[in-house]
Phi, psi and omega in degrees: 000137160257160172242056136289163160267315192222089195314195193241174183253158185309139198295185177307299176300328170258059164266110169315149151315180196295348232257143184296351167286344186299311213261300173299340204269344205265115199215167179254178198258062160267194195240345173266357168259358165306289180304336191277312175306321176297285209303357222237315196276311165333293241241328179264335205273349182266350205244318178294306175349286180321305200263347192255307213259326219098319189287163196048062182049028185258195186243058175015198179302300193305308211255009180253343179296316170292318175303296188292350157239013173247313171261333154292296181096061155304129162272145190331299193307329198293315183305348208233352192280301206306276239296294182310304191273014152267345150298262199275018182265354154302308174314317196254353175255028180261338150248007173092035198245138154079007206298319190284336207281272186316313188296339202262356171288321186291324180290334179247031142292322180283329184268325127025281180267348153258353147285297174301344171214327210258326182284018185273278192305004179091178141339294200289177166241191207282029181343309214265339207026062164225042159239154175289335192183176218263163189247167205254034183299308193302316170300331169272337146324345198240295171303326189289278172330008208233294174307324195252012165257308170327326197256329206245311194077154179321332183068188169299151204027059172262088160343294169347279185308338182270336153291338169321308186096000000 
């Protein structure tokens, strides 16, 4: 770890190769893409909960299955891709696996779900529950932290880095 604010990027000698897993896995060693995977994970992993398991009042697989292809009209696969990775993809950015793959899934679930439901209703989300349905704030919250793991990689303490070499 350095306590620069802005490492310097890896010398030659420590660059994983060229090769493109090399390249998603190579990340620098701060402490700020670490808090963006925590706080990422927190915040999705409750929501995969909802749609895989049922728990925290949600309608588990069949009936989050059902919504997304009967009332979005989402095909099975894509429904059954988000449910998963909004489950374990909260897990793996939790240890650092994969981190730029899952942020860039989150980004595009998110933009997902505010095109298919949430921009009808604005900006705010239903806080007062006096909207019909929740606006889409959380959600660019999420792509914005989503995105910027993307451009950052796992940071320290991460498998990415460790896979990296």
């Amino acid at each position: 770890m350095t306590s620069q604010a802005f490492p310097a990027p890896l010398s030659a000698s420590a660059r994983p190769s060229t090769g493109v897993l090399a390249r998603l896995l190579a990340t620098r060693a701060d402490l700020a893409a670490p808090l963006l995977r925590l706080g990422l994970a927190l915040v999705m992993w409750p929501h995969g909960a909802q749609k895989l398991l049922g728990w925290f009042g949600g309608y588990g697989y069949s009936g989050t299955m059902g919504f997304f292809t009967g009332t979005l009209g989402l095909p099975a696969p894509v429904g059954a891709a988000t449910i998963l990775l909004e489950f374990f993809g909260p897990l793996f950015l939790l240890v650092g696996l994969g981190t730029r793959a899952v942020a860039a899934s989150f980004v595009g679930i998110m933009l997902g779900a505010i095109l298919s439901v949430h921009a009808q209703y604005g900006f705010w989300m239903n806080w007062s529950g006096a909207q019909a349905g929740e606006g889409f704030e959380y959600h660019l919250l999420v792509i914005a932290m989503s995105l910027a793991l993307v451009v950052r990689g796992g940071g320290s303490l991460s498998l990415d880095r460790r896979l990296a070499g």
